[in-house]
N, C-alpha and C positions, 0 to 999 in steps of 0.2 A: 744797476751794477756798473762797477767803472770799469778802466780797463784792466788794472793791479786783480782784480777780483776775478775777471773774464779769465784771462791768462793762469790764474791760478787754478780754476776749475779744469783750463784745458789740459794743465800739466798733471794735476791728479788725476783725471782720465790716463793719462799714456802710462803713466808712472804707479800706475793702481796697484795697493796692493796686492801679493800673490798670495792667494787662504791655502793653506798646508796644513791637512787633517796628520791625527797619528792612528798606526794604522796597528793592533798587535795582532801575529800570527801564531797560534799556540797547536796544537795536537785538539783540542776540544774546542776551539772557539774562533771566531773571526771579531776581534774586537775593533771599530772605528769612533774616533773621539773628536767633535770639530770645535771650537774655541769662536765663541763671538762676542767681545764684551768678555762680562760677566756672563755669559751662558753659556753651555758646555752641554753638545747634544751628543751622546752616546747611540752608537748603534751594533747590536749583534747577531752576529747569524755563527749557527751550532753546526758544528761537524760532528758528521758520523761517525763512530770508532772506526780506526783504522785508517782511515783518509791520510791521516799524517802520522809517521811514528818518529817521537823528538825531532819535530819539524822539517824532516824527510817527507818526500810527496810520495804516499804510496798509490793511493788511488786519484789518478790526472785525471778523468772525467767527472768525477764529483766533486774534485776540488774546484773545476773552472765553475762549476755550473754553482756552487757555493760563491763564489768571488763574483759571478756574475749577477746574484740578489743579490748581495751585497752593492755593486754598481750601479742597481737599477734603487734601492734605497736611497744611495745619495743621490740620483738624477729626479729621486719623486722630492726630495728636499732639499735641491738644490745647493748641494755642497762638495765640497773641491775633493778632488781625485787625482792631488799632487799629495803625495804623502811621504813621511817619516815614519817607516818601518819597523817594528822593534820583534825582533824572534826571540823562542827559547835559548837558553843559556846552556844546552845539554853539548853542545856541539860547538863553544865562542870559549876562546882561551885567552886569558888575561894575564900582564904581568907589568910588570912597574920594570920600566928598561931607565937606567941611567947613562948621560951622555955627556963629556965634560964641557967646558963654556968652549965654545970655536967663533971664529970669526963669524958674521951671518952669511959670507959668500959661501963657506964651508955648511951652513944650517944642515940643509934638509939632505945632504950626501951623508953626512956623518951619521944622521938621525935616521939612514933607512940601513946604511951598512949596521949600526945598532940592531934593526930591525928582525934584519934578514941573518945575523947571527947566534941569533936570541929565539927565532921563531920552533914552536914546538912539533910544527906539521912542515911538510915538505912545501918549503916554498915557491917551488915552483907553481905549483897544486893549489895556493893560498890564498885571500884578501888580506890585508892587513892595513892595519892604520892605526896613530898614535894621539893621544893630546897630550898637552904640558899641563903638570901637577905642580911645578916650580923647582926652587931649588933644594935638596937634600942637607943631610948634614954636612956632608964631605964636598959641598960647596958644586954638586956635579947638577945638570938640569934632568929631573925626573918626567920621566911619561908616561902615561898609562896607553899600555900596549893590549892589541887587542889582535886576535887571529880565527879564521874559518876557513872551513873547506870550501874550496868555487865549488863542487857538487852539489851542496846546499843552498847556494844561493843563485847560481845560473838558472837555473829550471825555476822558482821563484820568479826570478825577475822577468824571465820570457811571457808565465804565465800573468803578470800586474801588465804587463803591456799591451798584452794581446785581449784584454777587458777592458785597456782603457787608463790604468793607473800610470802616473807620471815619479817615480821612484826618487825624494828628494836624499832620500839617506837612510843606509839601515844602522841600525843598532842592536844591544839586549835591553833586555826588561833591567837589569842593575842598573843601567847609565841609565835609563829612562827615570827609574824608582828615585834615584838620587837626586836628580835635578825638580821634580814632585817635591820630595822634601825638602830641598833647600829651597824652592820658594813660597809654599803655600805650608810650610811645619809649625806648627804653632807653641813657642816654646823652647824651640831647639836650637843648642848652642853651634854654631856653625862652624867657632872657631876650636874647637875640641871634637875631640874622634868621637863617633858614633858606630855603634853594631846596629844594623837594621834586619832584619829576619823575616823575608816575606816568603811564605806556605802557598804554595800553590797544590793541586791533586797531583802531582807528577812529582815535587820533589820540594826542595827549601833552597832558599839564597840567603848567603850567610854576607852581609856587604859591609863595608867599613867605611864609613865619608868621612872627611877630616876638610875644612874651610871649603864647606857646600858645593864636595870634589868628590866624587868616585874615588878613592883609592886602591881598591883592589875587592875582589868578590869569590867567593866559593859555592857552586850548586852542589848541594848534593839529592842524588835521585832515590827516590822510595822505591824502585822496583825490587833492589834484593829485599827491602823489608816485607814484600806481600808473603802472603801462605801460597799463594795462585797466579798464575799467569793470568787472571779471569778478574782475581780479585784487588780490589783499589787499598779497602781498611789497614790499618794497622794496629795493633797494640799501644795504647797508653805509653808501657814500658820501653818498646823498641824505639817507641817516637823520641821520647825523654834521655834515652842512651843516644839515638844517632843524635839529637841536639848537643849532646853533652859533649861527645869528642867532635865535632866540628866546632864548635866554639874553642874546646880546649887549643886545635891546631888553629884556627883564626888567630886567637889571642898571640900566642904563641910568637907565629911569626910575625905579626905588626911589632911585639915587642924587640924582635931580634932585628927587625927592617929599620926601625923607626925611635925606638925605646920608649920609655915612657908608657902608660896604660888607659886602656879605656872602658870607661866610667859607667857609660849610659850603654841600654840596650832598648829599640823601640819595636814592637809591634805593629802589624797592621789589622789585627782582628780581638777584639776584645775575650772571644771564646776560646783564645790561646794561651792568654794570661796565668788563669789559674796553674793549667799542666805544665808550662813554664817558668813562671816565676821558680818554687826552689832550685831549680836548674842555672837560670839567672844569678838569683844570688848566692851561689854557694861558688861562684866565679868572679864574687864583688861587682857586680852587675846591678843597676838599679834600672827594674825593667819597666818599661810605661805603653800605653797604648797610644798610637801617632794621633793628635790632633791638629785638625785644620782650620787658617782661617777664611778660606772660601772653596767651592768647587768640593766641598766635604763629600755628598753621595758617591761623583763620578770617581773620586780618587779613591772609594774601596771598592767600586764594582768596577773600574776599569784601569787599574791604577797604571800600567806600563802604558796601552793607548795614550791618557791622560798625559802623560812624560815627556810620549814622542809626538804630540799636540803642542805641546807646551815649545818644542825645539823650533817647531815650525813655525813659532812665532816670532824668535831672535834674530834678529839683522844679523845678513851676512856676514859683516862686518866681527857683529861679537860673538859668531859661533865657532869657535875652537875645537867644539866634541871632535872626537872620531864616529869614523863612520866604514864599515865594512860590506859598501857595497861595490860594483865591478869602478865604479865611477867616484870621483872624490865629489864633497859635497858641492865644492862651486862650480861644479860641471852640471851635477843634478838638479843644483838650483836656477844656473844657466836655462837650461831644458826646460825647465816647470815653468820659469817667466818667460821664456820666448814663446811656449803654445798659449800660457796664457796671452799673451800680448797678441798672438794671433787672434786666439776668440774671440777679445774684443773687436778688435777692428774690424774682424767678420761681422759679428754683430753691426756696428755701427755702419759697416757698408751693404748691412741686409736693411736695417732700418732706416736709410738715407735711401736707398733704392725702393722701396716701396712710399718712402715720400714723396718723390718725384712722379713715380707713375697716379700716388692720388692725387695729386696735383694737377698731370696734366688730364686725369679722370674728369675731377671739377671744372678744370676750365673747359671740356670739352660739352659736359652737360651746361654748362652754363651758358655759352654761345652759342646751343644748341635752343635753348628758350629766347637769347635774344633776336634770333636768326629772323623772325615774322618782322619785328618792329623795323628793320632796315631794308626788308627784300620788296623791290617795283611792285606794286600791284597788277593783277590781270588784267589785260584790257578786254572790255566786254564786247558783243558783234558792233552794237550802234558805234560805239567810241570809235570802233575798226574803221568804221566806213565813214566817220566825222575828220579821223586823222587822213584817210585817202583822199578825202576830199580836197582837206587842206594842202597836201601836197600837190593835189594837180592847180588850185591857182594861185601855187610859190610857182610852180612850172609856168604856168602862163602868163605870170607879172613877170616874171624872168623873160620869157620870151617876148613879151611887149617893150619891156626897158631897152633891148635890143633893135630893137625895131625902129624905136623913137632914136638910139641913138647913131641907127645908122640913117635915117633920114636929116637930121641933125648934121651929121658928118658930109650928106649927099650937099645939102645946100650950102654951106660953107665952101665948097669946092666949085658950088657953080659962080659963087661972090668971088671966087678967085680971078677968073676968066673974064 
C-alpha cells in the first residue's frame, strides 16, 4: 500500500459515509426502508387501532414501545437510525407561493415574508419550509410551500429521540411518492405533467409532478365515505364519484395555475385500474399502472419509506426538498454526522484500547515462559559450603599479600639507615 492509498483509506474512515434509512409513520404501520447498493431492506411493525389517529399520538405508551421494536430491529441488522421522516398528509398543507426575482442578499427575507403571508395555520403555531419549482409564467420564482401544526410534530420528535432515532428531515408521503417516480419510473415522461393517484386505507392523494418536481398535491380522506365509524369499505360507486370530483378540481386548477393539460394518470396498484380507468378517461386521462426499473417489490409495499430512503441518500449539497421539521435539514444532517462521527471514533478508540491491553497480555505471558531461561540457578548445600570456602582463602591470600608487603616495606626502610 503506498502512501496516496494509506491516506485515502484514513480520510474515508473520518469522512465515512452517513446511512439515512426513511422512516414512514402512518395510523396503521411503522414502515422503515434502508438502501445498500442495489438492495433495499424493508422493515415493518403494525400499530394497533387507535395508537395514532391521522398521525396524532393518541396512545404514548404503545406507540414508544412499538418504535422501540422497531429500534431493536434495526440494532439486530445493524442499520442506521438517522432518518428521513415521512407522515400522513391529513394534517400538511401545501401551496405553490410565488416570489419575484430579488437580489440574493434579499433571497431568503423575501422568501419567508412570502411565507409567513401565505400560510394557512397560524404561524406562529407552525413549521414551514419551501423548495424552488423554478420560474413561472409571469417570469416570478415558484416554491412549493408546505405547512404543519408544531402539535403534530413536537411530541413525534421527542418520542424518535428518546429511542434513539436521529431525525434527518420530515416530509409527506406526496414529496416522498414523487421523487420514487422520478427516479426508478419506467417510462415516464418527466418533462410533462403527470397525475399520480396513490390509495392508501385512510384516503387518496391526488399529486401532479411536472419535470420530476412535486408540484402541488390533494388528500382526500374516506372517512365521510364509510357507513360506520367501525367500518373501513366503501362502495365501488362512492369511490369512483369521490375520484371523479377530485380530479375534476385537480385538473381544474393546474389549468388555471399553469395552462396547458395533462395527459397521463399513473397508478400504483394494478387492482385499481379496472374501477378506474372509465373515470380516467372520460377526463382525457390515459391511465397506466407505474412500472419500475429496479427496487420494484419495496416500491409497492413501502413506497413513501422507500422515497424518504431515497432522500437520504442525496448529498447535502443537491438536496433542495423541504422539510417540515423543528430544524432545517442542514442542521439535522449536521446532527446525524456529528453522532455518527462520534460512534466511530468510539468505536475505533474501544478497538485500539483492547489492542493495546492484548498486547501488553502477550507480552506479559510471554516473558513469563522466558523468565526460567535467564533467572541464576539455586545454589545447592555442597556448592554453599565450596563457595565459603573459596571466600575464606581470597581472605587469607589477602591477608598474606599484606603481610609480604609489609615486610617488604619493613626492610627497605632498614636499607635506608
Amino acid at each position: 500500500m503506498n502512501v496516496r492509498s494509506f491516506f485515502h483509506h484514513i480520510g474515508a474512515f473520518i469522512h465515512s459515509p452517513l446511512p439515512i434509512g426513511g422512516l414512514e409513520i402512518s395510523d396503521a404501520f411503522l414502515r422503515y426502508v434502508a438502501l445498500d447498493g442495489d438492495r433495499a431492506l424493508p422493515l415493518t411493525v403494525r400499530l394497533p387501532p387507535g395508537v395514532l389517529d391521522n398521525g396524532m399520538i393518541i396512545q404514548r405508551d404503545v406507540f414508544a414501545v412499538a418504535l422501540g421494536e422497531l429500534s431493536q430491529q434495526l440494532l439486530r441488522f445493524e442499520k442506521s437510525q438517522n432518518v428521513v421522516v415521512t407522515l400522513a398528509s391529513s394534517h400538511v398543507y401545501t401551496q405553490v407561493i410565488r416570489v419575484p426575482v430579488v437580489a440574493e442578499a434579499q433571497y431568503d427575507a423575501t422568501l419567508d415574508v412570502a411565507l409567513r403571508a401565505n400560510s394557512p395555520l397560524d404561524i406562529a403555531s407552525a413549521y414551514y419550509d419551501a423548495e424552488p419549482l423554478g420560474f413561472g409564467v409571469s417570469n416570478e420564482q415558484e416554491f412549493l410551500a408546505a405547512y404543519v401544526d408544531r402539535r403534530l410534530i413536537d411530541p413525534l420528535c421527542d418520542f424518535l429521540a428518546e429511542i434513539g432515532f436521529t431525525v434527518v428531515a420530515i416530509e409527506f408521503p406526496a414529496l416522498s411518492l414523487t421523487r420514487a417516480v422520478a427516479m426508478f419510473g419506467r417510462g415516464v415522461d418527466l418533462q410533462q405533467p403527470a397525475l399520480l393517484i396513490s390509495v392508501v386505507p385512510d384516503g387518496a392523494d391526488f399529486i401532479v409532478m411536472r419535470n420530476g418536481r412535486l408540484l402541488f398535491h390533494y388528500w382526500q380522506s374516506f372517512r365521510e365515505l364509510t357507513e360506520s365509524g367501525s367500518e373501513r369499505a366503501i362502495t365501488v360507486f362512492a369511490f369512483q364519484s369521490l375520484v371523479s370530483n377530485t380530479i375534476g378540481r385537480t385538473l381544474n386548477f393546474y389549468t388555471s395555475q399553469w395552462g396547458g393539460s395533462v395527459r397521463d394518470a399513473i397508478l400504483f396498484r394494478h387492482n385499481l385500474l379496472s374501477a378506474l380507468r372509465p373515470v380516467l378517461e372520460g377526463f382525457g386521462l390515459r391511465p397506466s399502472v407505474l412500472s419500475t426499473s429496479r427496487f420494484d417489490d419495496v416500491l409497492r409495499t413501502a413506497p413513501f419509506a422507500f422515497g424518504a430512503a431515497l432522500r437520504g441518500g442525496i448529498s447535502r449539497r443537491d438536496d433542495v426538498f423541504l422539510s417540515i421539521a423543528p430544524v432545517g435539514t442542514e442542521v439535522g444532517f449536521f446532527r446525524a454526522q456529528f453522532w455518527h462521527f462520534i460512534s466511530l471514533w468510539r468505536f475505533a478508540f474501544a478497538v485500539a484500547t483492547v489492542g493495546v491491553l492484548l498486547l501488553f497480555l502477550v507480552t506479559d505471558v510471554f516473558l513469563a515462559q522466558q523468565q526460567p531461561r535467564y533467572s541464576l540457578p539455586a545454589i545447592s548445600p555442597s556448592e554453599e559450603i565450596a563457595f565459603r570456602d573459596a571466600q575464606l582463602l581470597r581472605d587469607q591470600a589477602i591477608a598474606f599479600n599484606r603481610s609480604v608487603d609489609f615486610v617488604g616495606a619493613a626492610f627497605a626502610e632498614r636499607g635506608a639507615f
